[in-house]
N, C-alpha and C positions, 0 to 999 in steps of 0.2 A: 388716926381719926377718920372717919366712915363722912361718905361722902353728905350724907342725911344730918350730919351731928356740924356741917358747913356756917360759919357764924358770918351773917351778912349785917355789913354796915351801911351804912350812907354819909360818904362826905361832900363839904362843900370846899376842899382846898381848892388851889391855882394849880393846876398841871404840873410844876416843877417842885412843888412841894408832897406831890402823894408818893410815900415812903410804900416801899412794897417788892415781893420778888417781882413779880412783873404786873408793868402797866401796859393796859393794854389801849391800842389806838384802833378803833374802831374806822373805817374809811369804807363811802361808796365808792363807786366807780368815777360819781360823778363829783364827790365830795373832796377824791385823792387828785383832781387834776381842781380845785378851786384852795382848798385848805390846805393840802396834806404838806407842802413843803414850808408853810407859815410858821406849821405847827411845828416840826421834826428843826427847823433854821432857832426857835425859842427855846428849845430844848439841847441845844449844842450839837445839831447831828446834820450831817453834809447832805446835801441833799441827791448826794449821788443815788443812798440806799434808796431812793423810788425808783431807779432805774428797773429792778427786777420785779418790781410790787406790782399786780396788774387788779389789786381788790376785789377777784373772783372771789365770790359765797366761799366760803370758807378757809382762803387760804392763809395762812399764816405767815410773816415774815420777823423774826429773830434782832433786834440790835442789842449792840452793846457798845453804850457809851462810854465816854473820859466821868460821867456824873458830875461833872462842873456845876452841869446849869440843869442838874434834875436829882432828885432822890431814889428815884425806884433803879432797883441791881440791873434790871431787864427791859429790856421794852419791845411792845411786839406790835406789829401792824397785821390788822386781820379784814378781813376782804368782809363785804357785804354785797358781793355782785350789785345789781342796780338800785338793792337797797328800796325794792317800793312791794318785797313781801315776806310775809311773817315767815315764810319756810327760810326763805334764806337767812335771816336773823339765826333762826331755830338751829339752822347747819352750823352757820358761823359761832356760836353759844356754844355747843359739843364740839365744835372744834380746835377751841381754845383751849376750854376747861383738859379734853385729855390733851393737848402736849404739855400745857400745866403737869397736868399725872406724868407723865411718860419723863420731863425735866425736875419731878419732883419738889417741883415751887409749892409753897405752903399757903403763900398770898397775893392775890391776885386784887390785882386794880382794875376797873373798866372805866372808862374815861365814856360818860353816857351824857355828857353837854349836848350832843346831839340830838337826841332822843325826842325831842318834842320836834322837830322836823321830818326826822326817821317816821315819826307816827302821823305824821299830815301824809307823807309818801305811801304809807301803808295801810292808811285808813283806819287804823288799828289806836286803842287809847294807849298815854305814855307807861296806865298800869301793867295793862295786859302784856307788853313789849318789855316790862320790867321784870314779871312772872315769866316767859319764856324762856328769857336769859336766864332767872335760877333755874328753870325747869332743864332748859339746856346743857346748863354746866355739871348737873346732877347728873345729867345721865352720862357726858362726855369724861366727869370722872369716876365715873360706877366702875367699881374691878370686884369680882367673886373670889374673896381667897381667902374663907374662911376654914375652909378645908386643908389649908398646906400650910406643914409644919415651920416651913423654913431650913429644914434638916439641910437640903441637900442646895441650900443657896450660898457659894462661897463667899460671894463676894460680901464682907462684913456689911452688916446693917449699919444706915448710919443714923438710927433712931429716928429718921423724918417719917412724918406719916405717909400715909398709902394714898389719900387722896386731898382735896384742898380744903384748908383748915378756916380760911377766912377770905370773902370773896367781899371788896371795896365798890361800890359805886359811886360815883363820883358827880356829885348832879348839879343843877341849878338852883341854888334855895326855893325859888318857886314852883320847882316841883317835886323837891322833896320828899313832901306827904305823900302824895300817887305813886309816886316809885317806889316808896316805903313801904304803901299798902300792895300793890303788888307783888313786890317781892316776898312778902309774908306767904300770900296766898300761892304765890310758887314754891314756896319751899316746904308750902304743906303738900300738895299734890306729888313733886318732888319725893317727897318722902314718902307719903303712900306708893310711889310708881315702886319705888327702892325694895319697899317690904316685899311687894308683888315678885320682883325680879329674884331677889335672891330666895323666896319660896320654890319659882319655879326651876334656881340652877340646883338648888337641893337635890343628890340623888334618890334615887327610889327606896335605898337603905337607910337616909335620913329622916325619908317622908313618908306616913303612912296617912290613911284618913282619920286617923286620929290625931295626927299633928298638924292636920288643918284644920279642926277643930281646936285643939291649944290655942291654935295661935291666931282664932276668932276669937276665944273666951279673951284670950289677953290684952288684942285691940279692943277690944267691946270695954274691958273693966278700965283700961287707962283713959278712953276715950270718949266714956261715956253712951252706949247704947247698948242693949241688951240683946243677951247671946243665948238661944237654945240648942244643945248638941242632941239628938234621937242619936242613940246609941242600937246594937241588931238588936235584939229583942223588941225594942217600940216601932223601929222598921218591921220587922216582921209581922206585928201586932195591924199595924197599917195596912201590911197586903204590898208594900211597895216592890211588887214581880219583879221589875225593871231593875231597881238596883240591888235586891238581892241575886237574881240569875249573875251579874258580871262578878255578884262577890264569889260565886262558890267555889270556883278555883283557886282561892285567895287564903292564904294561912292568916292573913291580917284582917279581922272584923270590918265592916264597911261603918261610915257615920253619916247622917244627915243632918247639917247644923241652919239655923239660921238665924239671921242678923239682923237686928228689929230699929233701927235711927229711929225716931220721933222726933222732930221740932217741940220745941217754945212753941205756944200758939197755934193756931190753926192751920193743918197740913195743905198747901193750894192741891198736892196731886199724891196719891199714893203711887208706888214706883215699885215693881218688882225685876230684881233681876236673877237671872238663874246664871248659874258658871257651873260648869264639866269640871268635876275633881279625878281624874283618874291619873292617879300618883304614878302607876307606869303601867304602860302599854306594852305587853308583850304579842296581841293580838289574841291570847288566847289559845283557843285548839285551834283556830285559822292564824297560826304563828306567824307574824312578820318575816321577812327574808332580816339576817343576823345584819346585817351591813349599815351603822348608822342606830341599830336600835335603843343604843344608850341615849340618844334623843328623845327619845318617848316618855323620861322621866317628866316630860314638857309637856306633856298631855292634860295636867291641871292647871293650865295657864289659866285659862279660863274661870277659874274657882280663885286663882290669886289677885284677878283683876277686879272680880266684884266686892272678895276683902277689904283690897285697898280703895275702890269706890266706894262702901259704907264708912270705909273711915275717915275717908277725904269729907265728904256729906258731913258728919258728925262735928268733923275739927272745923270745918268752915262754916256749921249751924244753918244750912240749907233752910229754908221755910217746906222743905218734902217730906213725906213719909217715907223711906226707902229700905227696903226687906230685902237682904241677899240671901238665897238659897244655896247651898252647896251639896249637893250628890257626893259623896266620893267614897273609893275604895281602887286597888288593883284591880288588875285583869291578866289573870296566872292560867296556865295549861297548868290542868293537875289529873288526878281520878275523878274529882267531884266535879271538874268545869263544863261548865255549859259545852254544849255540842251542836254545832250544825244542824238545822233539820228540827230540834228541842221546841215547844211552844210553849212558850209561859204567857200569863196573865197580868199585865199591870194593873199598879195602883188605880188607874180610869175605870178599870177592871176590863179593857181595852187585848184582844189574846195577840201576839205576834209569833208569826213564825220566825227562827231566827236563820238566816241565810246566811249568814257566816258573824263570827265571832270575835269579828274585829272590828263591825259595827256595835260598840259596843256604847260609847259615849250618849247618842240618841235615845240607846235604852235607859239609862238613868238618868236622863234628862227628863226622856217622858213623863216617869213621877214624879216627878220635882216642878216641871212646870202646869202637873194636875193639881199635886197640893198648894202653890202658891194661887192656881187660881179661885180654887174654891175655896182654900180658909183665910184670903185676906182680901178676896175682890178688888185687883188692885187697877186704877185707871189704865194704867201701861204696865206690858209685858215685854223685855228685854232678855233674851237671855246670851250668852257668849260660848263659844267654845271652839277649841280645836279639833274641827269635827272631820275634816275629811282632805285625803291629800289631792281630791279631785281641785280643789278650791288652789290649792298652789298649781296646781299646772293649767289654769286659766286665769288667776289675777299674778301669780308669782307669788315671790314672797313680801313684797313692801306694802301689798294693799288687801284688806281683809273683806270675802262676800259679805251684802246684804240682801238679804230676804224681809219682806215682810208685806203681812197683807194690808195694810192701811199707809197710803201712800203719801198722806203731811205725817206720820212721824220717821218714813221712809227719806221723806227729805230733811228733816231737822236732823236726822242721824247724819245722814251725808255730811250736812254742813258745818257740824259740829267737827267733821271729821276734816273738812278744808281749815276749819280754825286750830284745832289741838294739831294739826299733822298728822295723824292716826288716819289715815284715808280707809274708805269705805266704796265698794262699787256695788250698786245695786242688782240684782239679777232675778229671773223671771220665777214665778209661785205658780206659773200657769195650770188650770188641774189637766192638762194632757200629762202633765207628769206622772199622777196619781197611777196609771195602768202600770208602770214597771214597779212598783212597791205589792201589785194584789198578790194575795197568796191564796193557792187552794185549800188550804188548811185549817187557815189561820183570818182572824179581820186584817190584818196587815202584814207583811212581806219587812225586816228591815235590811234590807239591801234590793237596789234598783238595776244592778248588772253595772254594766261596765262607762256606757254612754250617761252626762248628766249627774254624775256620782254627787256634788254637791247638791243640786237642786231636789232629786229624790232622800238624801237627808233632813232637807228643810219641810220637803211635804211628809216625811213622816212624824217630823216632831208637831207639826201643824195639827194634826190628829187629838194631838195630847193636851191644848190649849183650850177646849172646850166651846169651840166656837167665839172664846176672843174677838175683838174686833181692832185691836190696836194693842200687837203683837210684834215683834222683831226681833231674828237669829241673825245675830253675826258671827261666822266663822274667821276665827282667827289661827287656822292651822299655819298661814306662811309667814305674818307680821308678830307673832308670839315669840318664837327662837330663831334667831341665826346660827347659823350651821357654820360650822370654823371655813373662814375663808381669810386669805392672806390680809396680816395688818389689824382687820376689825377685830371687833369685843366679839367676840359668840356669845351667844348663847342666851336666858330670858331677858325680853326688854319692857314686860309689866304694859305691854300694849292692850288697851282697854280704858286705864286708868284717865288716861287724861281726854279720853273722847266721851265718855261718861260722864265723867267730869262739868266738860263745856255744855255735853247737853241740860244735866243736870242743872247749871246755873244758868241757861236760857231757859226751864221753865219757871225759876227761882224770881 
């Protein structure tokens, strides 16, 4: 059972009655030196096991009782650090749910009697702390292993699923309802982030641009919003330069899809967002260095984040209009590939000289954020992408650039980004940037040289907007994939979804 298909309940038993592989006890810092041996003395267990437990954000501690005087097989103590902010919640959520995965428990309890103090601490409502936890645990048991056979795994199967089959909350009748409804709306988000993620662990040999298109068409038809795929010939009919030039090295046709939500009722804001589809990045005739390249299957992050944001919008019936754009195709060295030096025309009918051929993302963005804005006039322009590894080597990998030229939806993006987790650091649009993008050739240069590589990507795509006034690029090249490091999950984390998301329901 996939960790999206997770069946959440809401009980109101006594602590010694919730049956379950593991119950979990939630503890602050400040909570584990007032409650914690009350609770752990009612439950049959010596109070020595607080000796190690110091309820740091996310730590986890393991017992196993006599079950005398409790039901659940397991029971686990997990930290909230100080317990007065939603991140640590957030840490502590994904950090249960995977040793859950890693100890192969099916069912999980959370003893959340807390919760309405927790949320006076945190400033935060009992729902949204309800939604985190699923949203949490969704991702802390997320595993990609749709791909392996099993062939070569000796150790006999022992038919338990792969991730948590049913997660308990355990609340106060009175608040019930709000944890209820919370939890719904977490584990729709949840499951949009899921679809995102494992889009983008999908290889290059899985995914084409035309399988991000399916797999709009398919969210669109189960979910109710309507889905147009431009196939090449309507692209080309269009004039779209920008993303025909990255396809022509490409044995695989390019698509342009887009994804149409409508509310019920009158829309408060039309919403346009554009996502980077480029299914893989080999850089082109400006080949990447080979080292790491199979990462670059992650380069349509960005295109997965705004799928599962149309569908989040759709399943939660948003009061917005919100249209997601997707660009995509490869970017292959061949005979026919674009070349260094080449000038093409976009769609703006805008000419670029192209400076090397691994800016390539920007180019079909270009078109794409011209056709949203002139055939849907949309109040906001958003678009996403993994645009430039300048942007990892000045924010890292855990926090994604922001650009934009209108500076209250520069800060609602921020903030939104303090609430989902998904951080966001703003950086400058300044036009001194504009000189390294001129070309003599061409109206535009797309590469800026060496200094500023993010910020001269954002002013080229600025060009393409049409003079917009309430615009925003965020690059998610470092917060999109992690890269294999000891212990962690690698690889897509469907970052976008849930910052989009938040924004989305503050203008809701």
């Amino acid at each position: 059972m996939a960790s999206n298909d997770m069946k959440i309940s809401i009980i109101e038993k006594s602590l010694d009655q919730v049956s379950a592989d593991l119950l979990v006890l939630p503890f602050s810092s400040s909570s584990l030196k007032k409650e914690a041996e009350d609770v752990l003395v009612a439950l049959g267990f010596d109070v020595q096991v607080l000796k190690d437990f110091k309820a740091d954000a996310g730590e986890v501690v393991i017992l196993y009782g006599e079950g005398k005087q409790n039901k659940a097989s397991r029971i686990a103590l997990l930290g909230l650090g100080e317990g007065k902010t939603l991140d640590d919640w957030r840490k502590a959520s994904v950090s249960i749910a995977s040793k859950a995965v890693e100890m192969k428990l099916e069912q999980v309890a959370v003893d959340c009697f807390g919760i309405e103090a927790l949320a006076a601490q945190t400033g935060q409502t009992t729902a949204t702390l309800a939604a985190a936890l699923v949203e949490g645990c969704s991702v802390g048991s997320y595993r990609f292993d749709r791909l392996k056979s099993g062939k070569l795994d000796k150790k006999k199967s022992d038919g338990k699923s792969k991730g948590i089959a049913e997660l308990l909350l355990r609340v106060d009748a009175e608040l019930s309802e709000d944890v209820e409804k919370g939890a719904a709306e977490g584990k729709i988000v949840a499951s949009c982030q899921k679809m995102a993620r494992d889009l983008v662990n999908l290889p290059g040999n899985y995914l084409q641009a035309d399988d991000i298109s399916k797999a709009a068409v398919e969210s669109g038809k189960k979910h109710g919003y309507d889905v147009t795929v431009l196939h090449k010939k309507q692209i080309e009919s269009l004039g779209m330069g920008g993303l025909l030039a990255v396809n022509q090295g490409s044995f695989y046709p390019p698509t342009f899809t887009v994804l149409d939500y409508k509310p019920e009722g009158k829309a408060k804001l039309v919403v346009a967002l554009v996502g980077k589809g480029v299914t893989f990045d080999s850089g082109g005739i400006s080949l990447k260095p080979s080292e790491n390249m199979g990462e670059m299957k992650s380069d349509m992050s960005g295109a997965a984040s705004v799928l599962g944001t149309v569908e989040a919008a759709s399943r939660l019936g948003l009061p917005l209009h919100v249209i997601g754009f997707i660009p995509a195709t490869d970017n292959m060295p061949s005979g026919t590939a674009l070349k260094p030096g080449d000038v093409i025309t976009t769609y703006s009918g805008i000419t670029v000289e192209v400076g090397n051929t691994d800016a390539e993302g920007r180019l079909i963005l270009a078109d794409a954020l011209t056709y949203a804005k002139e055939k849907y006039k949309p109040d906001v322009i958003i678009d996403l992408a993994t645009l430039t590894g300048a942007c990892i080597v000045a924010l890292g990998y855990p926090v994604a650039g922001l650009f934009s030229n209108n500076d209250k939806l520069a800060d609602e993006i921020f903030q939104a980004g303090q609430q989902s987790g998904e951080k966001v650091w703003r950086m400058p649009l300044w036009d001194v940037y504009d000189e390294q993008i001129k070309s003599d050739v061409a109206d535009v240069n797309n590469t800026g040289g060496r200094g500023a590589g993010s910020i001269t990507a954002a002013k080229f795509l600025e060009k393409f907007i049409d003079s917009h006034k309430n615009w925003a690029h965020i690059d998610i090249a470092g917060p999109s994939f992690l890269p294999k490091a000891g212990g962690k999950v690698s690889g897509g984390t469907g970052f976008g979804v849930s910052l989009l998301v938040e924004l989305l329901k503050k203008w809701s």
